[in-house]
C-alpha positions as CSV (number, residue, x, y, z in Angstrom):
1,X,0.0,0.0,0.0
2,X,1.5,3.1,-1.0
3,X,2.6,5.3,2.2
4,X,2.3,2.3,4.9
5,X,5.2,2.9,7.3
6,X,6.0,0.5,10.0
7,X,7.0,2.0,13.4
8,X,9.2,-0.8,15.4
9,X,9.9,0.4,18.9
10,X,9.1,-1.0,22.4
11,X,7.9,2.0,23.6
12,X,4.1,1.9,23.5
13,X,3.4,5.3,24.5
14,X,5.5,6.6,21.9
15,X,4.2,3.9,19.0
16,X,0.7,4.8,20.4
17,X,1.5,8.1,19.5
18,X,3.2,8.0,16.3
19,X,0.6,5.9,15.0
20,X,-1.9,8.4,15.2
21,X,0.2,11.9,14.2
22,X,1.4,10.1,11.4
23,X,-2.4,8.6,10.5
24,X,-3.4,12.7,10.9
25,X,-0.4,13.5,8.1
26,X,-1.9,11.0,5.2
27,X,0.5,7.2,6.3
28,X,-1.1,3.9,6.9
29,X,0.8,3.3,9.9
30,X,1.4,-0.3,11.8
31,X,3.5,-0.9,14.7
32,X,5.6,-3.8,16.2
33,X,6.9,-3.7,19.7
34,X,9.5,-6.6,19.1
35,X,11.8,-8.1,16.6
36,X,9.5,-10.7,16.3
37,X,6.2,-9.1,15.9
38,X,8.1,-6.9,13.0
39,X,9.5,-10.2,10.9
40,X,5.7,-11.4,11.3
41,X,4.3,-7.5,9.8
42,X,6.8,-7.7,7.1
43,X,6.5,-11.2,6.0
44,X,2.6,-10.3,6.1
45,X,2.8,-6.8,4.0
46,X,4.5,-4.2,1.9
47,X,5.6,-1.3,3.4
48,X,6.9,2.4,2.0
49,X,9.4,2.7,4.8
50,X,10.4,1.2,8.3
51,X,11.2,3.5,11.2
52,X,13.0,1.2,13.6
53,X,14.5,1.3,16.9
54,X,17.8,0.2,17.6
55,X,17.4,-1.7,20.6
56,X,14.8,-4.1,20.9
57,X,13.9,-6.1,23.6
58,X,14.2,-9.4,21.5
59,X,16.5,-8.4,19.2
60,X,19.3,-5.5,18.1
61,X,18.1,-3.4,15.6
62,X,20.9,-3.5,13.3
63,X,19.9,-7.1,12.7
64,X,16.5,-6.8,11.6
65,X,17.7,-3.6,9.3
66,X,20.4,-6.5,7.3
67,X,17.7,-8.8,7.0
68,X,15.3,-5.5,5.5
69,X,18.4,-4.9,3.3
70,X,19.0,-8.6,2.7
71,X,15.4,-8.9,1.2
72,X,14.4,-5.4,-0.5
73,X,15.0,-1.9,-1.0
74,X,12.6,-0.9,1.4
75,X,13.5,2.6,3.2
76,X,14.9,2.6,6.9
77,X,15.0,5.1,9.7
78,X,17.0,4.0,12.7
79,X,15.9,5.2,15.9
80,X,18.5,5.5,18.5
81,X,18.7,6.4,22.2
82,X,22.3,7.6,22.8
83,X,23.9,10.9,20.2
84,X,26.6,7.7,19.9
85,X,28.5,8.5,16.6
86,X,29.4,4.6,16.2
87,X,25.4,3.3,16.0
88,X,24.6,5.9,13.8
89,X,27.7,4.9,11.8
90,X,27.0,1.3,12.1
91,X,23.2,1.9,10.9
92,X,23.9,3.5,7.8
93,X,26.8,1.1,7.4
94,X,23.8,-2.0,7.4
95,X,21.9,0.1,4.8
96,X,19.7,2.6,6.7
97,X,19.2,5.6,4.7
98,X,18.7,7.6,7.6
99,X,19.0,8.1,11.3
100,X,17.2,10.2,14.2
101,X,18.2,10.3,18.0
102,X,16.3,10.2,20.6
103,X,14.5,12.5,21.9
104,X,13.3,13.8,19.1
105,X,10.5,16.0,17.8
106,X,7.7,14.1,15.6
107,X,7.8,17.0,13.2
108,X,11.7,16.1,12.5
109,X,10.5,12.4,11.9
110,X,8.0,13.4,9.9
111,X,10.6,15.8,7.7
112,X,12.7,13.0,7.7
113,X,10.2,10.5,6.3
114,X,9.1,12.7,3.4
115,X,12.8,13.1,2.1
116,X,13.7,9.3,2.3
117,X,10.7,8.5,0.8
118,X,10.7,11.3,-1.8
119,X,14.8,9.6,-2.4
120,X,12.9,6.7,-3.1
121,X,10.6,7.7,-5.5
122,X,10.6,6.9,-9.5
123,X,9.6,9.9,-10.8
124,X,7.4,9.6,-14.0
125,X,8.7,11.9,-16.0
126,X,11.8,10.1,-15.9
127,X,10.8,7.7,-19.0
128,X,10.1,10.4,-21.6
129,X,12.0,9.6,-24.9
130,X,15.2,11.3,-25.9
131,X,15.4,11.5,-21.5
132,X,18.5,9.8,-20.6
133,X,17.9,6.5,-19.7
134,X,21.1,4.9,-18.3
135,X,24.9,5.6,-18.1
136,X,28.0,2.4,-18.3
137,X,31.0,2.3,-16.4
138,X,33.6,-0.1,-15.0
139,X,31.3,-3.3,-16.4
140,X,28.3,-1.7,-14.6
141,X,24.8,0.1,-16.1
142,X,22.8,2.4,-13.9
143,X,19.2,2.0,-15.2
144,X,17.9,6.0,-13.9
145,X,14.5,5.1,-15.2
146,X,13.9,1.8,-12.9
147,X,16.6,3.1,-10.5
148,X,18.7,-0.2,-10.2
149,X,22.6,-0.7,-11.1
150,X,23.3,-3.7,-13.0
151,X,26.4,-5.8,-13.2
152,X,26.6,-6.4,-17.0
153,X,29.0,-9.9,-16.6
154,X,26.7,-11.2,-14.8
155,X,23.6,-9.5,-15.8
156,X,22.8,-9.5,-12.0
157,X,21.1,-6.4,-10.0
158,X,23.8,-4.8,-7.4
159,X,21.3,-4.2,-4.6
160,X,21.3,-0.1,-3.6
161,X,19.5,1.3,-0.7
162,X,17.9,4.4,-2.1
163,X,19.9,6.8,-0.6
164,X,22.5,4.8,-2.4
165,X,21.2,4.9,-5.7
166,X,20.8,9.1,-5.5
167,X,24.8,9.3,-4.1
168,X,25.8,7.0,-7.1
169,X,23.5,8.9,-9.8
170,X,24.9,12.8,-7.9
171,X,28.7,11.1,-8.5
172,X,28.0,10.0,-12.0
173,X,26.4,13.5,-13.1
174,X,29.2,15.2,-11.7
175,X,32.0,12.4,-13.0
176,X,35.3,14.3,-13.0
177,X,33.9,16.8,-11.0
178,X,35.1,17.0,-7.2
179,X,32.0,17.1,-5.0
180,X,32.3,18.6,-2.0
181,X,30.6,16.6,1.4
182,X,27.9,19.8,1.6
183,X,26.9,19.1,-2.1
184,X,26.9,15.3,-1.1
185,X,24.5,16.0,1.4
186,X,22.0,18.6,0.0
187,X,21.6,15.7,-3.0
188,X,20.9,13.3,-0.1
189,X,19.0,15.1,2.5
190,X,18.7,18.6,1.6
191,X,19.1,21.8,3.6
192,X,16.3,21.2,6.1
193,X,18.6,18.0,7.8
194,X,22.2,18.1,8.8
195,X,24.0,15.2,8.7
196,X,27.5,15.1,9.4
197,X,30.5,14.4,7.6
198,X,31.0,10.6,8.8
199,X,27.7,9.9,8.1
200,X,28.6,10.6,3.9
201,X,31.8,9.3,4.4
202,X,29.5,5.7,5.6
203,X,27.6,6.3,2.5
204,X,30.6,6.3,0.6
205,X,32.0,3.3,1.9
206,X,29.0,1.1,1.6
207,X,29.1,1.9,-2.0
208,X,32.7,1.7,-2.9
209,X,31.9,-2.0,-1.5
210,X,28.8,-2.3,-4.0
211,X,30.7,-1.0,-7.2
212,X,34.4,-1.4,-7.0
213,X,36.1,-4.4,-9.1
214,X,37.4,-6.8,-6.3
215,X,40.9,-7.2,-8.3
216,X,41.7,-2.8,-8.1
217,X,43.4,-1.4,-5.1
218,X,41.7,2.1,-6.7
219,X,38.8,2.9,-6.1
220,X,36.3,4.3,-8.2
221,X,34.9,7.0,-5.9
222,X,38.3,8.7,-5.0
223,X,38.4,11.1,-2.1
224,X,40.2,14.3,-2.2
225,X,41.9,15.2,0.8
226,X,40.1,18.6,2.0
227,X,37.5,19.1,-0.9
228,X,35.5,15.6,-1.0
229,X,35.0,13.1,-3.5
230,X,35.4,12.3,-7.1
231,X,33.9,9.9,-9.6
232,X,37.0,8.6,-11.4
233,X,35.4,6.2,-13.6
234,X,35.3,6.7,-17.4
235,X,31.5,6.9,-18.6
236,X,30.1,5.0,-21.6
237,X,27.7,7.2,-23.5
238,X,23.8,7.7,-22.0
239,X,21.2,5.2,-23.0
240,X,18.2,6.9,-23.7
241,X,14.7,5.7,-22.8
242,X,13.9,4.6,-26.6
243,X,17.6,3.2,-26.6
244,X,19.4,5.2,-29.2
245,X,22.6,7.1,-28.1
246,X,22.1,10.8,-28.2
247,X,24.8,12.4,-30.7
């Protein structure tokens, strides 16, 4: 169902809660109180996103958000209880595309839900003819029309979160270019959500492990000391949605 967000925390006050200010802002929300009751709700249904608490009574966090990742590209927003720069590093290190401490208003939750989930959206417009449709490098095609990246000796998808897929398709727009971490993050979260550096610098490393050839020591995402990152790969030319190259 399109805008169903689970909400996994053992807090019933606060699910209680959520449940009905984010009924009131247009989401079909379900909660889970434990690991268990959320494997059951996901087994059982599609969701647009999964807000989910770090520690669980039954269970860490982190390990229900790899088995999320494991299975789909389904959006996550890790809850955690301690400003702890390691779980917020670990979290988007499992594949959450976001992260919000605790306490924390319901409006910032709410801000932060509409950006992942408007990351994760395939816009329509995208598939007009003559609109570039995908872009080659380094053995690899990133479809920007259904948003996947495919490895082309294998013809196998590479899984990307969708905050993953928007960092790869900023890089490859800007290839050559040196993108500062600011840039990286207005692409990813935009102005109304800070983020700090680490957390892009996760980002990056999750998807250096996604896209790099396992027999180069370089990397295709190079960083540059003091300015940010680079997209070092050489680019095929654009696909476009009716499949002719555009001269």
């Amino acid at each position: 169902m399109e805008n169903r967000i689970l909400v996994v925390d053992d807090d019933g006050q606060l699910t209680a809660f959520l449940q009905r200010f984010l009924s009131k802002q247009g989401f079909d929300t379900d909660i889970a109180g434990t690991a268990s009751e959320a494997r059951a709700l996901l087994a059982a249904n599609t969701y647009s996103l999964v807000v989910l608490d770090l520690i669980l009574p039954d269970s860490d966090g982190l390990e229900i958000a790899g088995e999320i990742r494991h299975d789909s590209r389904t959006p996550v927003i890790m809850l955690t209880a301690r400003d702890e720069l390691y779980d917020r590093i670990v979290g988007l290190e499992v594949g959450a595309d976001d992260y919000i401490t605790k306490p924390y208003e319901p409006h910032e939750l709410l801000a932060r839900i509409r950006s992942v989930l408007r990351r994760s959206m395939i816009s329509d417009t995208q598939d007009d003819v003559g609109d570039p449709h995908s872009v080659r490098f380094a053995g690899l095609e990133l479809n920007l029309v259904q948003r996947h990246l495919t490895d082309m000796s294998t013809d196998t998808v590479v899984p990307l979160t969708s905050t993953e897929f928007t960092l790869l398709h900023t890089l490859v727009k800007n290839a050559g270019e040196v993108l500062s971490r600011a840039a990286i993050m207005d692409a990813l979260y935009g102005n109304a959500i800070n983020v700090t550096d680490r957390a892009i610098d996760a980002h990056i490393t999750r998807l250096r492990r996604k896209i790099d050839p396992k027999d180069q020591t370089t990397s295709l995402i190079r960083a540059v000391h003091g300015k940010g990152y680079i997209f070092a790969a050489e680019l095929e030319p654009e696909q476009t949605a009716s499949g002719a190259v555009p001269t």
